[in-house]
N, CA, C and O atoms as a MOPAC input file, in Angstrom:
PM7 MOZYME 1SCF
protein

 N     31.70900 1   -89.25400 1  -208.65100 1
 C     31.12000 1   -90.55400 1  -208.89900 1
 C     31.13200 1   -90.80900 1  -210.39800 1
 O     30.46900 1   -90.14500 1  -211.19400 1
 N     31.89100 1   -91.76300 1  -210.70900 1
 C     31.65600 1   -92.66200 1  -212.00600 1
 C     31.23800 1   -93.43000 1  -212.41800 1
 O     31.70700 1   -94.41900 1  -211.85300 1
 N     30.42000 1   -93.77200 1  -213.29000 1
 C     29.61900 1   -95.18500 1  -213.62600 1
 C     30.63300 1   -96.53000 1  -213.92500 1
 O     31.69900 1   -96.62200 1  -214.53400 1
 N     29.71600 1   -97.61200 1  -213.14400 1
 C     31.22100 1   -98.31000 1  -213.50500 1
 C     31.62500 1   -98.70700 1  -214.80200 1
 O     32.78900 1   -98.95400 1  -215.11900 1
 N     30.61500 1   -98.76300 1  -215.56100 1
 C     30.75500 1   -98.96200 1  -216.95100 1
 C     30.88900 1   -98.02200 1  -217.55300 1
 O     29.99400 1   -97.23200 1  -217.85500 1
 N     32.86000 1   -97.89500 1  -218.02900 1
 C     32.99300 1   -97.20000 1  -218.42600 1
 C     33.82700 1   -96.00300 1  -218.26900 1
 O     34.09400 1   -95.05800 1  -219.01100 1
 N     34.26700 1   -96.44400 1  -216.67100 1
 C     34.83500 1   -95.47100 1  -215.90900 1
 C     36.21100 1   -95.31900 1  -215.61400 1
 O     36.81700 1   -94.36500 1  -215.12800 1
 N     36.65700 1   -96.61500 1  -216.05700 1
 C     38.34300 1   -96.44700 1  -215.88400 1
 C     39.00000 1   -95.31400 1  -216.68400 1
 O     40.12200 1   -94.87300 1  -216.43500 1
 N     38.21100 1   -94.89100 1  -217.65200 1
 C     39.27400 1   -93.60200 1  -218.17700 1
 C     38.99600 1   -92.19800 1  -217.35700 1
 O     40.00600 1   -91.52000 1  -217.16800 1
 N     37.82900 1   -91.71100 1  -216.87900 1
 C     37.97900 1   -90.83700 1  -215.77700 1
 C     38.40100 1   -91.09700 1  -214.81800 1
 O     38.77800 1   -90.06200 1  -214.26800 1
 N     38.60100 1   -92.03600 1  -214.16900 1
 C     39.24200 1   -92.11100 1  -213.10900 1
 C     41.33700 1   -92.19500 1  -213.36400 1
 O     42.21300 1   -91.62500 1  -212.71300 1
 N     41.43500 1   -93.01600 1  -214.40100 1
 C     42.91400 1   -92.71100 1  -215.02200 1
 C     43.40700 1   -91.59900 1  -215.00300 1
 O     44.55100 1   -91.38600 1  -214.60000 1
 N     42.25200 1   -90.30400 1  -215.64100 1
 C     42.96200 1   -89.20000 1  -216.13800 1
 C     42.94700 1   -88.11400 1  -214.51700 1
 O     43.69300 1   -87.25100 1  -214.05500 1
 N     41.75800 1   -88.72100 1  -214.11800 1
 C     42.25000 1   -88.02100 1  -212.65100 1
 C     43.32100 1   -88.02700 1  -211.88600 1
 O     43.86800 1   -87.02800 1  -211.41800 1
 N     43.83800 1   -89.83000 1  -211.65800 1
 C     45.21900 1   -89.73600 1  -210.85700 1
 C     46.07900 1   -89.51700 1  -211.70500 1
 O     47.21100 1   -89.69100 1  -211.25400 1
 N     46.04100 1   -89.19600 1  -212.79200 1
 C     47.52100 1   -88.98700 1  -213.46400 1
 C     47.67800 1   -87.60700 1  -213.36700 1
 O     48.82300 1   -87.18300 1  -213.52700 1
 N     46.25400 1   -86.33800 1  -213.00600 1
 C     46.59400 1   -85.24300 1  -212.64200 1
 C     46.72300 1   -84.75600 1  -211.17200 1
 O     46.61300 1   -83.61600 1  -210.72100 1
 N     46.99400 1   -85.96500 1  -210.53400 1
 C     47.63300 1   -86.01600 1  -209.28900 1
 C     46.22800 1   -86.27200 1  -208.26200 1
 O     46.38000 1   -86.41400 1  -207.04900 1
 N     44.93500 1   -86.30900 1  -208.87400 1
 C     44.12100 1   -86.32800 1  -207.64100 1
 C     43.79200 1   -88.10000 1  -207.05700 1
 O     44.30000 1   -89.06700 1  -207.62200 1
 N     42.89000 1   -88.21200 1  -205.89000 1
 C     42.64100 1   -89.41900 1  -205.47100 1
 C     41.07800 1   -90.08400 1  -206.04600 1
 O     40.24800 1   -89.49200 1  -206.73500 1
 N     41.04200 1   -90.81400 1  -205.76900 1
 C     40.30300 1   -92.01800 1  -206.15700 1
 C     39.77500 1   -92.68000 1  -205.03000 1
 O     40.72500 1   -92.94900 1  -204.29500 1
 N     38.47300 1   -93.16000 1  -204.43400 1
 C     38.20300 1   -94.05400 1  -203.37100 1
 C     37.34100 1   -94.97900 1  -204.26700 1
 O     36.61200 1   -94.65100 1  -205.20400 1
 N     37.60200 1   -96.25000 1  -203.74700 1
 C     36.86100 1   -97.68200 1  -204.70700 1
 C     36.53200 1   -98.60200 1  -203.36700 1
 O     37.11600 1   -98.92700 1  -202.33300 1
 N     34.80900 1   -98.90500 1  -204.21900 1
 C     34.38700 1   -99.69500 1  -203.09400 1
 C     34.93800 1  -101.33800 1  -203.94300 1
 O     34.33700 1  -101.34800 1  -205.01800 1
 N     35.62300 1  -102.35100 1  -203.85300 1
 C     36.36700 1  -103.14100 1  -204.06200 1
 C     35.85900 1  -104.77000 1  -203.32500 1
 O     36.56200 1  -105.77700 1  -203.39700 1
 N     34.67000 1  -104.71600 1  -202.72400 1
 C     34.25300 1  -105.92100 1  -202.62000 1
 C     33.34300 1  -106.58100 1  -203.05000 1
 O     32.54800 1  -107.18000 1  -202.32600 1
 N     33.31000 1  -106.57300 1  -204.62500 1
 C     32.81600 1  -107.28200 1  -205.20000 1
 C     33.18200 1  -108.58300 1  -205.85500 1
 O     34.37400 1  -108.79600 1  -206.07600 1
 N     32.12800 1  -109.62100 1  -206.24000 1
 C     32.55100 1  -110.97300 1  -206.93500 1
 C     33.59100 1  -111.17600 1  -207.95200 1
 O     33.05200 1  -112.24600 1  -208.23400 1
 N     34.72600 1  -111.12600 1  -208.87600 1
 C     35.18200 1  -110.91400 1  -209.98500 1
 C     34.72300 1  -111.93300 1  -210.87400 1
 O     35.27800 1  -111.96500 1  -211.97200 1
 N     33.86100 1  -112.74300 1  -210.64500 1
 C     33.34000 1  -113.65600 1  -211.24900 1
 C     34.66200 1  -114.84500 1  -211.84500 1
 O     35.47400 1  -115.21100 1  -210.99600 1
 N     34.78600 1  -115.31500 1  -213.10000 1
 C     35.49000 1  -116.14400 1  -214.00100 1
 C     36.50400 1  -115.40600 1  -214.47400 1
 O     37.36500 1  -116.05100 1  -215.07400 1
 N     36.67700 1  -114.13400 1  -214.37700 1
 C     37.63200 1  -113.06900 1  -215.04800 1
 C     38.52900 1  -112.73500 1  -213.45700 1
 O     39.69300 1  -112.35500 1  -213.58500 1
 N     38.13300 1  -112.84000 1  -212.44600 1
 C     38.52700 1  -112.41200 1  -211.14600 1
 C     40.04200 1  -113.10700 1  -211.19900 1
 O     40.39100 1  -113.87200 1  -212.09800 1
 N     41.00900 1  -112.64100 1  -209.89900 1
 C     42.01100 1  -113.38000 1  -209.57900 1
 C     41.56800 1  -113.90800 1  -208.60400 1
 O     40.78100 1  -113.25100 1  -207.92300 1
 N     41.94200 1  -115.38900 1  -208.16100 1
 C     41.52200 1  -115.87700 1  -207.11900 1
 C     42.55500 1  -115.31400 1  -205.83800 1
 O     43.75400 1  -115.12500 1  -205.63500 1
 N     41.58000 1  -115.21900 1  -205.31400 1
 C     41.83100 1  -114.92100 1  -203.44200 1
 C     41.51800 1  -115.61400 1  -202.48300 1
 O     41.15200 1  -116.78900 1  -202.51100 1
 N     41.68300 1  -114.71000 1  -201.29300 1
 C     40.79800 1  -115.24300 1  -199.93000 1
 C     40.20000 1  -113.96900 1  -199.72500 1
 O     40.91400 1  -113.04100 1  -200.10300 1
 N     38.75700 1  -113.54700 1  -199.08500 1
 C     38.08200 1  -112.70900 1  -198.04900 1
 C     37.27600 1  -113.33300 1  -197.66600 1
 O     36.36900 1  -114.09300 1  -198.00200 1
 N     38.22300 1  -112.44300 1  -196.04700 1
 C     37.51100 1  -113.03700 1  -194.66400 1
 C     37.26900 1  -114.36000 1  -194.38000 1
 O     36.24000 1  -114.89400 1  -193.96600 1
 N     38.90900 1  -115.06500 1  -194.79800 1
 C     38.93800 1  -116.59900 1  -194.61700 1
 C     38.40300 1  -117.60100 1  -195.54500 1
 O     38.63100 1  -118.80500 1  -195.43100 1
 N     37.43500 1  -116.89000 1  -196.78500 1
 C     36.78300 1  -118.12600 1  -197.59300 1
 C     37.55500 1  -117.36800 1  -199.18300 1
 O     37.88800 1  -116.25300 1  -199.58400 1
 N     37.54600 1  -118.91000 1  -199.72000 1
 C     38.28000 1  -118.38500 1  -200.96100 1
 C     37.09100 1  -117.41200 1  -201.73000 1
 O     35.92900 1  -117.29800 1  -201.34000 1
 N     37.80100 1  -116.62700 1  -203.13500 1
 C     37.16800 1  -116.11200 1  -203.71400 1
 C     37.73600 1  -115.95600 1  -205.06300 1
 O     38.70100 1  -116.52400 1  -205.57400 1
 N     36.76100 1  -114.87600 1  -205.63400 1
 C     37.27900 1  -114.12300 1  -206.78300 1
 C     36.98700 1  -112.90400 1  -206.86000 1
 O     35.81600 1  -112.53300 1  -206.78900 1
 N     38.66000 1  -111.52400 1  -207.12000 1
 C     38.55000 1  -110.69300 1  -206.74400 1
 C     38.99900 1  -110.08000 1  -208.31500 1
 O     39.55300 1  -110.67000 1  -209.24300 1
 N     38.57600 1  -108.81400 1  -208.21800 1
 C     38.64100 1  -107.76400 1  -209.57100 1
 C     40.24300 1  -107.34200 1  -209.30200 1
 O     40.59100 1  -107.47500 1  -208.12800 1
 N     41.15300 1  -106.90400 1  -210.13300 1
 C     42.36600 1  -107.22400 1  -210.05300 1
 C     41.96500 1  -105.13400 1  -210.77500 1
 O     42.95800 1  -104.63800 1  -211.30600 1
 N     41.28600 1  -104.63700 1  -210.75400 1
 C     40.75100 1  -103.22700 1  -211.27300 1
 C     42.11100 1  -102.23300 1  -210.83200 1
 O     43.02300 1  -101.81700 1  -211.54600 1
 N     41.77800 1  -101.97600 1  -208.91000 1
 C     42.37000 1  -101.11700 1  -208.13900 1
 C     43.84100 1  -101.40900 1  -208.58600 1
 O     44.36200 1  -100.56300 1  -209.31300 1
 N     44.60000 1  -102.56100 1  -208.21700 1
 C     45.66000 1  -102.56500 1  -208.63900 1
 C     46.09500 1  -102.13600 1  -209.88400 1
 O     47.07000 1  -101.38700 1  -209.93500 1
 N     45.35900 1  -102.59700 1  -211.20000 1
 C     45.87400 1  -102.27800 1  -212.23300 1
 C     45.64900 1  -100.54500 1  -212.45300 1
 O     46.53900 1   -99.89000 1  -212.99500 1
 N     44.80000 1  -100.11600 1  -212.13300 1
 C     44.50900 1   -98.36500 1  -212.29600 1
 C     45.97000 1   -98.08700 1  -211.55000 1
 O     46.83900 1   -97.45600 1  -212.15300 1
 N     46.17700 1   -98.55200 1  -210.31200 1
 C     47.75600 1   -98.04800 1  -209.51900 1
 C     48.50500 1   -98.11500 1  -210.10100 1
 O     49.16300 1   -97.15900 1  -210.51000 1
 N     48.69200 1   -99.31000 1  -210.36600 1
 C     50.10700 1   -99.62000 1  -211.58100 1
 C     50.32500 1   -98.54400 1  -212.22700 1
 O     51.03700 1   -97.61800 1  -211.83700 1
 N     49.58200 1   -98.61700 1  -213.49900 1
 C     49.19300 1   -97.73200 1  -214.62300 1
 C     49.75400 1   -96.01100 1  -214.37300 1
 O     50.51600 1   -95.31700 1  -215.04600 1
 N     48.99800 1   -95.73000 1  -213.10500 1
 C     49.07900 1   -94.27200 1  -212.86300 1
 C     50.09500 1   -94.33900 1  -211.45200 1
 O     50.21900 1   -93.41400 1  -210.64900 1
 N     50.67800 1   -95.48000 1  -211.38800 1
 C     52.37500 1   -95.03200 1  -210.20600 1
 C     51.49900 1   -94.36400 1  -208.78800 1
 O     52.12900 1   -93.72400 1  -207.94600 1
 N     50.21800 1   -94.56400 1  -208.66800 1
 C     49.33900 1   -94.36100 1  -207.59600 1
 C     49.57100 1   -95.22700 1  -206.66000 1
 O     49.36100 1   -96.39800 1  -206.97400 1
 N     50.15900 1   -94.89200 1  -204.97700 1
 C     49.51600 1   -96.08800 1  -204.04400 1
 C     48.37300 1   -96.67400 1  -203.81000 1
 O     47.71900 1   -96.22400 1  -204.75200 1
 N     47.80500 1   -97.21600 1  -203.35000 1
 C     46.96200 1   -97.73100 1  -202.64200 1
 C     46.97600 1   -97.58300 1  -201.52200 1
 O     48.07700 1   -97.84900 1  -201.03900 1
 N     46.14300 1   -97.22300 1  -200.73100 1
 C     46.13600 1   -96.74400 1  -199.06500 1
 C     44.42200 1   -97.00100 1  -199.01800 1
 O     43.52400 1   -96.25400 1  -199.40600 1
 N     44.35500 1   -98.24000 1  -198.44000 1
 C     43.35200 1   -99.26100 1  -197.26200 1
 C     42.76100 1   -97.94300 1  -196.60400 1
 O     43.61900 1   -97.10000 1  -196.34100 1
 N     41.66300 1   -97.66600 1  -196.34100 1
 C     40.74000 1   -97.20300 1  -195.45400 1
 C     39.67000 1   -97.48600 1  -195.09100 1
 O     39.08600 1   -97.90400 1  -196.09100 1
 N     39.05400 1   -97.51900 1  -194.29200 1
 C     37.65800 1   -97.73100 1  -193.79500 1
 C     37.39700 1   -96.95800 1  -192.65200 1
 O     38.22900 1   -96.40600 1  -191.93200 1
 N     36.18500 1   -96.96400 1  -192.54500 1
 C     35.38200 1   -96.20100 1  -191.35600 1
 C     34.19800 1   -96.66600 1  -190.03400 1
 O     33.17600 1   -97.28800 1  -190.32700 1
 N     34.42300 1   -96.38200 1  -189.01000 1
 C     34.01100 1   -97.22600 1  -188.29900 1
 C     33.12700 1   -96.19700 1  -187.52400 1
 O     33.66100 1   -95.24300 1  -186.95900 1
 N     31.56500 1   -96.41900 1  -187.49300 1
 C     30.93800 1   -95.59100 1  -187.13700 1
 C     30.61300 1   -95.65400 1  -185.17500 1
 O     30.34300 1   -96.67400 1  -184.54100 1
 N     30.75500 1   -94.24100 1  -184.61700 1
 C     30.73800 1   -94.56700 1  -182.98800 1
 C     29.91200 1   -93.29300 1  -182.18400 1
 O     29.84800 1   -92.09400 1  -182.45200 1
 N     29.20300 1   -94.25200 1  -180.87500 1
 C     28.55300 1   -93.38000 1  -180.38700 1
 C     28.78300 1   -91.49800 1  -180.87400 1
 O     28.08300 1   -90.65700 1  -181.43600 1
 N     29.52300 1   -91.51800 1  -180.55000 1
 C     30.48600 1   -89.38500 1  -180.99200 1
 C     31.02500 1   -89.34100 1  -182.03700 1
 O     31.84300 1   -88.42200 1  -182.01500 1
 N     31.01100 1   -89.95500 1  -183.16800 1
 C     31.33400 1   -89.61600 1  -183.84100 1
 C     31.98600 1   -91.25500 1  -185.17700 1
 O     31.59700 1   -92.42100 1  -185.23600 1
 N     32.70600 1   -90.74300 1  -185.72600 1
 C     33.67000 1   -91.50100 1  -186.63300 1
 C     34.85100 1   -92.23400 1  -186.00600 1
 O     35.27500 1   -91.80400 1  -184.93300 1
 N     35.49800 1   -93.43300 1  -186.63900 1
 C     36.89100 1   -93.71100 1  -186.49000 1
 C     37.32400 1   -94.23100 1  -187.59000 1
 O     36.94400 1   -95.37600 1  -187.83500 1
 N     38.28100 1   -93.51600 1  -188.61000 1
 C     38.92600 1   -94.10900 1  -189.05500 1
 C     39.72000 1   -95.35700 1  -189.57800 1
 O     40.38000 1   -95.14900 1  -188.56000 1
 N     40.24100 1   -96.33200 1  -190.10100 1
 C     40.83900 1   -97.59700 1  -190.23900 1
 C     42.31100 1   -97.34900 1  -191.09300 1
 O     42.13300 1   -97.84500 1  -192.20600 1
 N     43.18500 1   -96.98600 1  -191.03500 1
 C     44.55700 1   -97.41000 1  -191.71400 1
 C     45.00100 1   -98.07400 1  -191.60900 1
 O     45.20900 1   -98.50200 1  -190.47300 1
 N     45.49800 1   -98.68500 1  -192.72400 1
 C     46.17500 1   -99.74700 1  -193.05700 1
 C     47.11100 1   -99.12800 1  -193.82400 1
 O     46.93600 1   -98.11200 1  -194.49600 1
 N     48.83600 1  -100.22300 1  -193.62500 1
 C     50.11600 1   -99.97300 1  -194.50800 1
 C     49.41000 1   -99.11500 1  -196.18000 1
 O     48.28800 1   -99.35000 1  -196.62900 1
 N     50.42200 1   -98.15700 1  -196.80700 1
 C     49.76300 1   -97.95400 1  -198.18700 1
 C     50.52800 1   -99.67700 1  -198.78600 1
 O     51.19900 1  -100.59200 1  -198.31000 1
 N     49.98400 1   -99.36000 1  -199.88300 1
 C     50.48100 1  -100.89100 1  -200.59700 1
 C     50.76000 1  -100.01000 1  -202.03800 1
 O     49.96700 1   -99.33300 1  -202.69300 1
 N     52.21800 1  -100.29700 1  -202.26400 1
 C     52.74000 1  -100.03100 1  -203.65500 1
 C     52.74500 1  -100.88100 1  -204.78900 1
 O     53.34600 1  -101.95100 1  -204.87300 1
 N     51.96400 1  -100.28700 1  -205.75000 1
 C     51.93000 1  -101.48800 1  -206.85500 1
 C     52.78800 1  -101.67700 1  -207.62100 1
 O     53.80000 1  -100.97500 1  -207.62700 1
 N     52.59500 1  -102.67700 1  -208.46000 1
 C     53.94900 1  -103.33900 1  -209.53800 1
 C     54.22500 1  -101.88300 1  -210.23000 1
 O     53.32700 1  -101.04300 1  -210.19800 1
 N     55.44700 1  -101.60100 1  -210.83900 1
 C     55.40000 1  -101.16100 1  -211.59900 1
 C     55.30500 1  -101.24900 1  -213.18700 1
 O     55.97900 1  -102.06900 1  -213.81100 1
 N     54.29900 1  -100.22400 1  -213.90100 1
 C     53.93600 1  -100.47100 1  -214.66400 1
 C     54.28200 1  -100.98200 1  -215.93600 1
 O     54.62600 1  -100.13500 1  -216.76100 1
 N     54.27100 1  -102.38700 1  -216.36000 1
 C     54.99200 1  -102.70000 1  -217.71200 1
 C     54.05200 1  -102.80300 1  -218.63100 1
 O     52.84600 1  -102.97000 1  -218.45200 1
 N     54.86400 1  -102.65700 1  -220.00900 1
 C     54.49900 1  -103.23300 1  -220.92500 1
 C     54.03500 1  -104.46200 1  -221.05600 1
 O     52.97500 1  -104.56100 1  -221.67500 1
 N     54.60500 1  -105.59200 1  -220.58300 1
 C     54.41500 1  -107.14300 1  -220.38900 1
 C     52.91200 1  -107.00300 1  -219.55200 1
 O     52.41300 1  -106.04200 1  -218.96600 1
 N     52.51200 1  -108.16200 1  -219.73300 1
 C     51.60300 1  -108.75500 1  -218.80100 1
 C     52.19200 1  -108.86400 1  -217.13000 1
 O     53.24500 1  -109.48300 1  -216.97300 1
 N     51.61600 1  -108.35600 1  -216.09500 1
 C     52.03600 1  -108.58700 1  -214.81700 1
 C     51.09800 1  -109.44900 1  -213.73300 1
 O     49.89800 1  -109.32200 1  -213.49000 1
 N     51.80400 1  -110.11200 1  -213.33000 1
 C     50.46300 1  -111.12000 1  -212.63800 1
 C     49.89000 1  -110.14600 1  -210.81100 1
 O     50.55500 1  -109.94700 1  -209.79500 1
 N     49.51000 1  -110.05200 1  -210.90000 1
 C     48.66900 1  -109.07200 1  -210.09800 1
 C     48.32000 1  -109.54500 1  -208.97000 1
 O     48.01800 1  -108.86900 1  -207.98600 1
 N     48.33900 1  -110.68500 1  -209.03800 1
 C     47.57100 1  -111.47600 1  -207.43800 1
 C     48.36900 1  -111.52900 1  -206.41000 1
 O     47.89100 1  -112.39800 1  -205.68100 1
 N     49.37800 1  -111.07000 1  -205.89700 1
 C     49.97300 1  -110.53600 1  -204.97700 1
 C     49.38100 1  -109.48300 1  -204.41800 1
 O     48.80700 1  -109.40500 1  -203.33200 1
 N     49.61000 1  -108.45900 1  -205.46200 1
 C     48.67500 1  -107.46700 1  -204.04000 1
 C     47.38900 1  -107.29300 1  -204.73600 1
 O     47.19000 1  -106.09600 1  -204.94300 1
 N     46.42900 1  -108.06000 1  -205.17800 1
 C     44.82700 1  -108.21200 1  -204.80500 1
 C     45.13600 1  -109.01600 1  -203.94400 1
 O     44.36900 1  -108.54000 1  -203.10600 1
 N     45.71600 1  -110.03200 1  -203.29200 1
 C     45.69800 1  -110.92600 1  -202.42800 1
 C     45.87800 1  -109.69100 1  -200.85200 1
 O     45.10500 1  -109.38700 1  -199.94400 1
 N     46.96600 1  -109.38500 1  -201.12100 1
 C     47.02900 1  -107.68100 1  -200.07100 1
 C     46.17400 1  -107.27800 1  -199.70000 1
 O     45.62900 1  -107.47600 1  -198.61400 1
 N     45.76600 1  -106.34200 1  -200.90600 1
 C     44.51500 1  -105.42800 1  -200.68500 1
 C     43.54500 1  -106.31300 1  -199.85400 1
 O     43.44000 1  -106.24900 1  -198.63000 1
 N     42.71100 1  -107.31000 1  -200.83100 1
 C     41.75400 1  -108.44100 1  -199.97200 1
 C     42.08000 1  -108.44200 1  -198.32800 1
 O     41.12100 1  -108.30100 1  -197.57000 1
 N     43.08700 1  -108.56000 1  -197.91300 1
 C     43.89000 1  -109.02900 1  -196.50700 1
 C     43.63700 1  -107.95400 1  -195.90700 1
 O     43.07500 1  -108.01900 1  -194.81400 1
 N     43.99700 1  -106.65700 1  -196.48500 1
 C     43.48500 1  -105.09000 1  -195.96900 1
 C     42.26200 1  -105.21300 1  -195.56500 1
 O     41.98900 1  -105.33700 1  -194.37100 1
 N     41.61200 1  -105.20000 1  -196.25500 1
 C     40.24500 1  -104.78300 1  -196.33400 1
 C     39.62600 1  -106.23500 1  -195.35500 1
 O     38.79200 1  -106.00700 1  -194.47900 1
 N     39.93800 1  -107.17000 1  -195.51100 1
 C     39.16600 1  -107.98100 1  -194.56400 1
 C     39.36400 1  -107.92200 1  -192.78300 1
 O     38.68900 1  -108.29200 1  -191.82200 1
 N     40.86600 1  -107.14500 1  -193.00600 1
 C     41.06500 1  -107.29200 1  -191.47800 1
 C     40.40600 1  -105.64800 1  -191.07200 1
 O     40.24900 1  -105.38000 1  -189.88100 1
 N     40.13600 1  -104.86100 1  -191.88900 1
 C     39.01300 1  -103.64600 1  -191.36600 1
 C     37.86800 1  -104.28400 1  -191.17600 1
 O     37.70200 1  -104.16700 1  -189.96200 1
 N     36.85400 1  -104.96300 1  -191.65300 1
 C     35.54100 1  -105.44000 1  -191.74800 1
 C     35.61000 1  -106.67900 1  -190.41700 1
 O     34.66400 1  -107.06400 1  -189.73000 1
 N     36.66900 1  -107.00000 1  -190.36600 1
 C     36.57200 1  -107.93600 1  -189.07700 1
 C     36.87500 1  -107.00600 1  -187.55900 1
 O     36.88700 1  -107.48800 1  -186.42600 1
 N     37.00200 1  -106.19800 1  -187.76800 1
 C     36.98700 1  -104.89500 1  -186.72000 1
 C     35.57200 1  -104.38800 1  -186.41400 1
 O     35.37700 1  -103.83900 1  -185.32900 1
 N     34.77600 1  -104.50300 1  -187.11400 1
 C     33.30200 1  -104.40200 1  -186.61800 1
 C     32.49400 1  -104.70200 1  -187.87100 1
 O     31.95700 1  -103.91000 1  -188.64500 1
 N     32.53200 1  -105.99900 1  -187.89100 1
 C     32.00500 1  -107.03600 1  -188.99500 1
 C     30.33400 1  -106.18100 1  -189.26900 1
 O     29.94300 1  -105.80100 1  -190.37200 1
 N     29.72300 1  -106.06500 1  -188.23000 1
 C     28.17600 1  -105.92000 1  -188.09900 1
 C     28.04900 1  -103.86400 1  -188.99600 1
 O     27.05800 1  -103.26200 1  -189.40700 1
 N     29.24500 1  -103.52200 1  -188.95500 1
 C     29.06400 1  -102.12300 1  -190.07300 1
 C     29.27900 1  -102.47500 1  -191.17600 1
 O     29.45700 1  -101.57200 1  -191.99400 1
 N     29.35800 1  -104.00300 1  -191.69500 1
 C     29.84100 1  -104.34600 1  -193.12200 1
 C     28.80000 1  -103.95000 1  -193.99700 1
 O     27.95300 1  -104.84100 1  -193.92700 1
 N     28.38200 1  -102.96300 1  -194.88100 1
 C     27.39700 1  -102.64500 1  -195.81800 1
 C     27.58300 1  -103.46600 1  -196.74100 1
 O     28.63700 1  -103.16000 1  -197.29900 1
 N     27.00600 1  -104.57600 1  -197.32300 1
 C     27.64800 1  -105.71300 1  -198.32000 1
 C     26.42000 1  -105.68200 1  -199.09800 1
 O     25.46600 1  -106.10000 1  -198.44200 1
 N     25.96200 1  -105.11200 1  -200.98400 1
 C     25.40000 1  -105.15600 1  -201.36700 1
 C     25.38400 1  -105.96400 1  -202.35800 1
 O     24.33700 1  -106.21100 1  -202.95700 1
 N     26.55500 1  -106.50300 1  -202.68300 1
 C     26.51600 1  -107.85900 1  -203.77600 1
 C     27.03500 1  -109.07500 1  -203.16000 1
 O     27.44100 1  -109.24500 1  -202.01000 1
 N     26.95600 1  -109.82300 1  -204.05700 1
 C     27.57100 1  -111.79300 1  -203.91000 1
 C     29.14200 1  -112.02800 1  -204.12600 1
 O     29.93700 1  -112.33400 1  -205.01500 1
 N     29.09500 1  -111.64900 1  -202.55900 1
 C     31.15500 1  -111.29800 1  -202.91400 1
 C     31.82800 1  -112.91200 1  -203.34300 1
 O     32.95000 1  -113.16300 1  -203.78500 1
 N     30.74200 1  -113.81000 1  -203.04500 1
 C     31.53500 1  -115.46500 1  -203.15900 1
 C     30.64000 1  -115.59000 1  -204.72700 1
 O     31.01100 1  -116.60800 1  -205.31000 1
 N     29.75300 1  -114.94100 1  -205.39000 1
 C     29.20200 1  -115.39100 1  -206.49800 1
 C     27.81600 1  -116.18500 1  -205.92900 1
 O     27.27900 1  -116.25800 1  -204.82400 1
 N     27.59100 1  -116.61500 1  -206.96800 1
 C     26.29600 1  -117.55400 1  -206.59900 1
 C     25.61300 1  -118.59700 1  -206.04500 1
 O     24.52700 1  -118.97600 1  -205.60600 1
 N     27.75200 1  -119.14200 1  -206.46300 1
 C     27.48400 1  -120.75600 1  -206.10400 1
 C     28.54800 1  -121.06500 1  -204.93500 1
 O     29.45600 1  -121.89600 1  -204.95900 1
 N     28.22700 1  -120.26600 1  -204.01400 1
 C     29.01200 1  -120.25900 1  -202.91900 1
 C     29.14800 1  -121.64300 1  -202.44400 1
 O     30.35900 1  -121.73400 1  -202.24200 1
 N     28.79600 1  -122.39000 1  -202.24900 1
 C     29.14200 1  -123.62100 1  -201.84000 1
 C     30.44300 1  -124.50900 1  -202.49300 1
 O     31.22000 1  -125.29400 1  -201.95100 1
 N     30.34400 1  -124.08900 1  -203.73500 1
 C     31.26200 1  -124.79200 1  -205.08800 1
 C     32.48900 1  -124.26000 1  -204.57700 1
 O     33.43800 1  -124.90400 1  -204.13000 1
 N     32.36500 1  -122.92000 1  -204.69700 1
 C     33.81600 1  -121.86000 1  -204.50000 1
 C     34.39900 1  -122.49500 1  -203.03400 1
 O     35.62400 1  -122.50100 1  -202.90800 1
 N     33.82000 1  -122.86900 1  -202.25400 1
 C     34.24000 1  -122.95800 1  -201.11500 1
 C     35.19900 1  -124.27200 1  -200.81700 1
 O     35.89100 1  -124.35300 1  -199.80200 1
 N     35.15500 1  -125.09300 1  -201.64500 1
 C     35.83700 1  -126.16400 1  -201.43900 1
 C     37.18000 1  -126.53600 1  -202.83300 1
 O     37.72500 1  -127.53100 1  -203.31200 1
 N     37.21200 1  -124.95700 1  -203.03000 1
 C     38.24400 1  -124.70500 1  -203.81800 1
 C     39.43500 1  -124.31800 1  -202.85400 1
 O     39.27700 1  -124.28500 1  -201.63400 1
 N     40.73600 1  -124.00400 1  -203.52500 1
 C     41.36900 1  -123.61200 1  -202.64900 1
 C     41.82700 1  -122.04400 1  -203.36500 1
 O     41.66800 1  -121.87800 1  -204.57400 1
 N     42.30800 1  -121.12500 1  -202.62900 1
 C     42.62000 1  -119.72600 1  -203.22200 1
 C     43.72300 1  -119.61700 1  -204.05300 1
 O     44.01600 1  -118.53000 1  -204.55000 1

């Protein structure tokens, strides 16, 4: 566990020595976010996961967990390969748009296990909503 402030360089130097990384990824990105969609309403998403992939030539591989009478079930989803890493500026909202799509079609698999502790639409959810993604 890393604080998030602050944490992209431990977590960098980890996958670059080959280990993994799990990120909880549904949060608001506020005014800095790329715009998206989750779970059908537009948004703004942290463009983070992708860029750490890029960076460190890491996939991305979607998981979630679905809790059941006996036990656990699993969620996989396709891995998703990121841009590769340039020098230039790379526009990223392709696969945050992905990932988002990942991750919403796990949570719509048993919506009611969604643990959701922040304002994934922001504050002014109403505003955002009649935007388009």
């Amino acid at each position: 566990t890393v604080p998030k402030d602050g944490g992209m360089l431990p977590l960098f130097k980890h996958l670059k020595r080959g280990g993994s990384v799990g990120l909880v990824i549904d949060q608001h990105g506020g005014t800095e976010g790329v715009p998206s969609e989750f779970l059908g309403k537009p948004c703004s998403s942290w463009d983070s996961a992708v860029l750490l992939a890029s960076k460190t030539k890491s996939p991305i591989i979607p998981v979630g967990l679905i809790r059941k009478e006996d036990g656990y079930r699993f969620l996989f989803r396709p891995t998703i390969d990121p841009p590769a890493p340039s020098k230039e500026k790379i526009d990223l909202s392709p696969w945050v748009k992905r990932v988002d799509a990942e991750l919403s079609s796990m949570i719509e698999e048993a919506p009611e296990q969604w643990m959701w502790l922040g304002r994934r639409w922001g504050r002014d959810f109403e505003t955002l909503m009649n935007k388009k993604p």
